[in-house]
N, CA, C and O atoms as a GROMACS GRO file, in nm:
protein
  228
    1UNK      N    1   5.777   3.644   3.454
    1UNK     CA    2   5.879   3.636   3.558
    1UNK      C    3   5.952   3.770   3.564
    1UNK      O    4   5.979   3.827   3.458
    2UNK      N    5   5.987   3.829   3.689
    2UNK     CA    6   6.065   3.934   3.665
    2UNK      C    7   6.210   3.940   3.714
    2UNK      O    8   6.265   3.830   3.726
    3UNK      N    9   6.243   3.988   3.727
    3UNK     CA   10   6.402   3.998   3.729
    3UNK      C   11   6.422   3.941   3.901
    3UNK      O   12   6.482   3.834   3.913
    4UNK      N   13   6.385   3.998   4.002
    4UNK     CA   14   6.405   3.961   4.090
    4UNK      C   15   6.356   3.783   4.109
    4UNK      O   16   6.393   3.709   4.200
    5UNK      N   17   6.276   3.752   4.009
    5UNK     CA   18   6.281   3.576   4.032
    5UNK      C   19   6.388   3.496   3.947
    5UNK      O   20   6.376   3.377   3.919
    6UNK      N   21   6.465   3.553   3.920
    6UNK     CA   22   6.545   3.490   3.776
    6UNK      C   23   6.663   3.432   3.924
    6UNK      O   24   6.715   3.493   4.017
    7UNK      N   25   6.666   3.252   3.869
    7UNK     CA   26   6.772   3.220   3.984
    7UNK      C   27   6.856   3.143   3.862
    7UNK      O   28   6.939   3.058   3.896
    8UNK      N   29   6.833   3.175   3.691
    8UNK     CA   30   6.933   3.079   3.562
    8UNK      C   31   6.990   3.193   3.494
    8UNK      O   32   6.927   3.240   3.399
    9UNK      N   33   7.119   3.254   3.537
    9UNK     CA   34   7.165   3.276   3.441
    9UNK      C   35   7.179   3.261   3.295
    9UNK      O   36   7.244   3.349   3.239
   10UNK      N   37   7.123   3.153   3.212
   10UNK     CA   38   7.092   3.158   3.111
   10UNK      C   39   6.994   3.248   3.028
   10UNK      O   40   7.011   3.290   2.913
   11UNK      N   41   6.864   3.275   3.130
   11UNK     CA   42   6.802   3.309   3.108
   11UNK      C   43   6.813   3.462   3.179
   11UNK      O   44   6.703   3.511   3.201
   12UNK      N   45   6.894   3.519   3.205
   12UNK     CA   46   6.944   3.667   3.213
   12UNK      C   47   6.964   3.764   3.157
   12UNK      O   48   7.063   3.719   3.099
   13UNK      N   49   6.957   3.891   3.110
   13UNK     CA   50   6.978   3.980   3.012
   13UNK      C   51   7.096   4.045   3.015
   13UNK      O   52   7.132   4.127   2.931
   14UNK      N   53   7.212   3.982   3.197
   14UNK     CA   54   7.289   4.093   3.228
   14UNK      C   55   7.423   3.915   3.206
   14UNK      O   56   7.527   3.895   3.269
   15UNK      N   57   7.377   3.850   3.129
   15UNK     CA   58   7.492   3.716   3.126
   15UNK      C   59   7.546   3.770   2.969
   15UNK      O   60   7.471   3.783   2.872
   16UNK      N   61   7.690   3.797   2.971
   16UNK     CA   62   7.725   3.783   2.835
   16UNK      C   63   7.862   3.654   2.802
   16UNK      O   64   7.911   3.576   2.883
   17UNK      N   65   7.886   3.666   2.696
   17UNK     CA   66   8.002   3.556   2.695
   17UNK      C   67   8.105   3.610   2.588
   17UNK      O   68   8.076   3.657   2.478
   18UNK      N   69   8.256   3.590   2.653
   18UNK     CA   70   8.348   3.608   2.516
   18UNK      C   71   8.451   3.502   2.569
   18UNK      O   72   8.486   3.465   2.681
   19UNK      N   73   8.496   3.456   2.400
   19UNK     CA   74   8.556   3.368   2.417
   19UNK      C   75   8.733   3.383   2.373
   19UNK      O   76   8.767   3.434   2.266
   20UNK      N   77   8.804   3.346   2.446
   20UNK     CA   78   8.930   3.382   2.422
   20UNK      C   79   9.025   3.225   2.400
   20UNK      O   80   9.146   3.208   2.411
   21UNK      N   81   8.952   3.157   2.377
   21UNK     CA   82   9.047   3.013   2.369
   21UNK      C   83   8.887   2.908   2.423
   21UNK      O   84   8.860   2.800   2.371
   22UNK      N   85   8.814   2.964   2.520
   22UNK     CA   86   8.754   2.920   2.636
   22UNK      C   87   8.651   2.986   2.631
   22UNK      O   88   8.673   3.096   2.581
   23UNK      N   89   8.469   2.955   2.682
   23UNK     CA   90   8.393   3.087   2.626
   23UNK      C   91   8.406   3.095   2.775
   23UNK      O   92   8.406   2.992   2.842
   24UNK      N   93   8.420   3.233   2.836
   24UNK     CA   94   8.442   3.258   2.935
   24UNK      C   95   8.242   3.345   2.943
   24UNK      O   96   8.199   3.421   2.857
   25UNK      N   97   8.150   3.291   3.089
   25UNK     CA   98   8.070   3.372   3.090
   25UNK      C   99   8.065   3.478   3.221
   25UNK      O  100   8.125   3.439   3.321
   26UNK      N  101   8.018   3.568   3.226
   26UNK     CA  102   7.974   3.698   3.307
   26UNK      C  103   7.888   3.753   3.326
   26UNK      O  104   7.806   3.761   3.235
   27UNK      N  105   7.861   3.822   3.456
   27UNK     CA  106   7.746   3.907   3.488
   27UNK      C  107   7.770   4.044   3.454
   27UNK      O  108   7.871   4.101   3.494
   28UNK      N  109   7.670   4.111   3.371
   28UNK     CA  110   7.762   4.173   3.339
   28UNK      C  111   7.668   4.338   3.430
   28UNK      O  112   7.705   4.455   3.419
   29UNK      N  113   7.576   4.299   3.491
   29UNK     CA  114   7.503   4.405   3.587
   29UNK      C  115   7.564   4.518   3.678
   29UNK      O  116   7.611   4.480   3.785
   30UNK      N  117   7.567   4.615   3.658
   30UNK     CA  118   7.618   4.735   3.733
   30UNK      C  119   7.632   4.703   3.880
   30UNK      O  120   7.740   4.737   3.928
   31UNK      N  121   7.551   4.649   3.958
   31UNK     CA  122   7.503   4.606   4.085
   31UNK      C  123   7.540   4.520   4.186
   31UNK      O  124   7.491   4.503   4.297
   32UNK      N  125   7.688   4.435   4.100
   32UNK     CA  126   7.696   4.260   4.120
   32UNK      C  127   7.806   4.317   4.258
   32UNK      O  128   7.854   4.430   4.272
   33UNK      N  129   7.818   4.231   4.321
   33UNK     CA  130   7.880   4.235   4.506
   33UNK      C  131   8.085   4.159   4.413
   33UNK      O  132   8.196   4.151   4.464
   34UNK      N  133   8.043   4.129   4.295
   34UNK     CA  134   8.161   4.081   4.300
   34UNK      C  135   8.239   4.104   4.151
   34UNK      O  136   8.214   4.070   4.035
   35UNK      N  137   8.306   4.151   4.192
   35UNK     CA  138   8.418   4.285   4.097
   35UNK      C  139   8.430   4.181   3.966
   35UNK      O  140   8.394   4.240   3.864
   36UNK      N  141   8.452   4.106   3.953
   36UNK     CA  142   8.494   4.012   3.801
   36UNK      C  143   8.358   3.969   3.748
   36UNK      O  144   8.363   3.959   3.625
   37UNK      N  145   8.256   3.945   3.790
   37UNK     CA  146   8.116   3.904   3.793
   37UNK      C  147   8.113   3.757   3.655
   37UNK      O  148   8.037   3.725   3.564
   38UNK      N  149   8.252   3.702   3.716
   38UNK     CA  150   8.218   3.535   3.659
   38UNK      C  151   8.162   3.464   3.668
   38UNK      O  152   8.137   3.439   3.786
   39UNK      N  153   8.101   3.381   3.577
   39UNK     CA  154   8.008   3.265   3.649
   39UNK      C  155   8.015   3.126   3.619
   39UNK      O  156   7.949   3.044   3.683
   40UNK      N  157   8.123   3.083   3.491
   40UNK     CA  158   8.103   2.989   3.458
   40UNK      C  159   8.253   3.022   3.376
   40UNK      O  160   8.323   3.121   3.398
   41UNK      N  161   8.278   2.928   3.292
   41UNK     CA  162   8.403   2.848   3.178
   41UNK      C  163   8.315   2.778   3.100
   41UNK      O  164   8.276   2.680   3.164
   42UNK      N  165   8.275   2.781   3.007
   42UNK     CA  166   8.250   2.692   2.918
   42UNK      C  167   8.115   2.633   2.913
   42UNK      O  168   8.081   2.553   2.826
   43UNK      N  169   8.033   2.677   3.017
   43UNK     CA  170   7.933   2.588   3.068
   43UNK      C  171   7.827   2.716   3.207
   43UNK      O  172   7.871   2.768   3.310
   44UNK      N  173   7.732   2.723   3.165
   44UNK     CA  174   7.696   2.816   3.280
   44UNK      C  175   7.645   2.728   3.373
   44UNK      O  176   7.608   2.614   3.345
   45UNK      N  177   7.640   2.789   3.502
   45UNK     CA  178   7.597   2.678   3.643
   45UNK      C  179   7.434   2.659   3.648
   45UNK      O  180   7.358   2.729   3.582
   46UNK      N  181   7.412   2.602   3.695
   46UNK     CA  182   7.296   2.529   3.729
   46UNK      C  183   7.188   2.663   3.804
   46UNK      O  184   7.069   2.662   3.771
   47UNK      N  185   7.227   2.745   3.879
   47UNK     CA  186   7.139   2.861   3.903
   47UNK      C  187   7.250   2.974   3.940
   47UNK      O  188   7.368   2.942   3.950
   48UNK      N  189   7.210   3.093   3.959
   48UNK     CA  190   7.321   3.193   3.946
   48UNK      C  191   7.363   3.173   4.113
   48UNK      O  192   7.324   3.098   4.203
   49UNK      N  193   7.494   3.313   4.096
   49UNK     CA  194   7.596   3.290   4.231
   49UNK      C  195   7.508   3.340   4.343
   49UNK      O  196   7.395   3.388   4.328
   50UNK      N  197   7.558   3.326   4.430
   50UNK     CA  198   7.503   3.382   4.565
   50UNK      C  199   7.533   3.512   4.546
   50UNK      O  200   7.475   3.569   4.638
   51UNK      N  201   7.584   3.583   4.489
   51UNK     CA  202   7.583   3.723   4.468
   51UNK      C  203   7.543   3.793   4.370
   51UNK      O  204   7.586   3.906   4.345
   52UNK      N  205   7.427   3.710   4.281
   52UNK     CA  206   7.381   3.745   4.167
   52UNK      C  207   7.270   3.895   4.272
   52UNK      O  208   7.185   3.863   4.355
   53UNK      N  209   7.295   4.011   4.245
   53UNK     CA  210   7.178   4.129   4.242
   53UNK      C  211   7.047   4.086   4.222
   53UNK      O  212   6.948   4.135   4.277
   54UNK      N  213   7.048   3.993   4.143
   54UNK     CA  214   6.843   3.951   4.120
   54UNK      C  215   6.818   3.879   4.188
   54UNK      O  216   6.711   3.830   4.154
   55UNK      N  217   6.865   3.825   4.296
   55UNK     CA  218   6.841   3.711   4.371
   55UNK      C  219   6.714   3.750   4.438
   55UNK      O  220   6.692   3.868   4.469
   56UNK      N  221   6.637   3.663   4.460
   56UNK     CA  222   6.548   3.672   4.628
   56UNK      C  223   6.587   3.772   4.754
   56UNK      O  224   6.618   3.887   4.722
   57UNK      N  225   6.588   3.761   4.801
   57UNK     CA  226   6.600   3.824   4.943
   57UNK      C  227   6.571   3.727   5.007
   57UNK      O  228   6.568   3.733   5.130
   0.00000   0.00000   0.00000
C-alpha cells in the first residue's frame, strides 16, 4: 500500500500521540490543509480527515 492509499490513520507514519491528562492524537505531516493537524482524543477515527494530504484525489 502506499501512502497515497492510506485512508487509517492508525496505520500512518505522520500520526503521533502525546498525552497531557488525555492522549491527544495528530497529523503530524508538513503538508496537512489544517494548522493543528488533530484527529482524535483518546481514540483515533475510523478513517482519516478530509484534509488528510494522503488522501485519494
Amino acid at each position: 500500500m502506499n501512502n497515497c492509499e492510506r485512508l487509517h490513520c492508525r496505520e500512518c507514519e505522520f500520526t503521533k500521540m502525546y498525552d497531557y491528562g488525555n492522549k491527544i492524537y495528530y497529523c503530524d505531516h508538513e503538508d496537512r490543509s489544517d494548522d493543528m493537524g488533530k484527529i482524535g482524543v483518546e481514540h483515533l477515527p475510523e478513517t482519516s480527515p478530509v484534509w488528510c494530504p494522503l488522501r485519494k484525489k
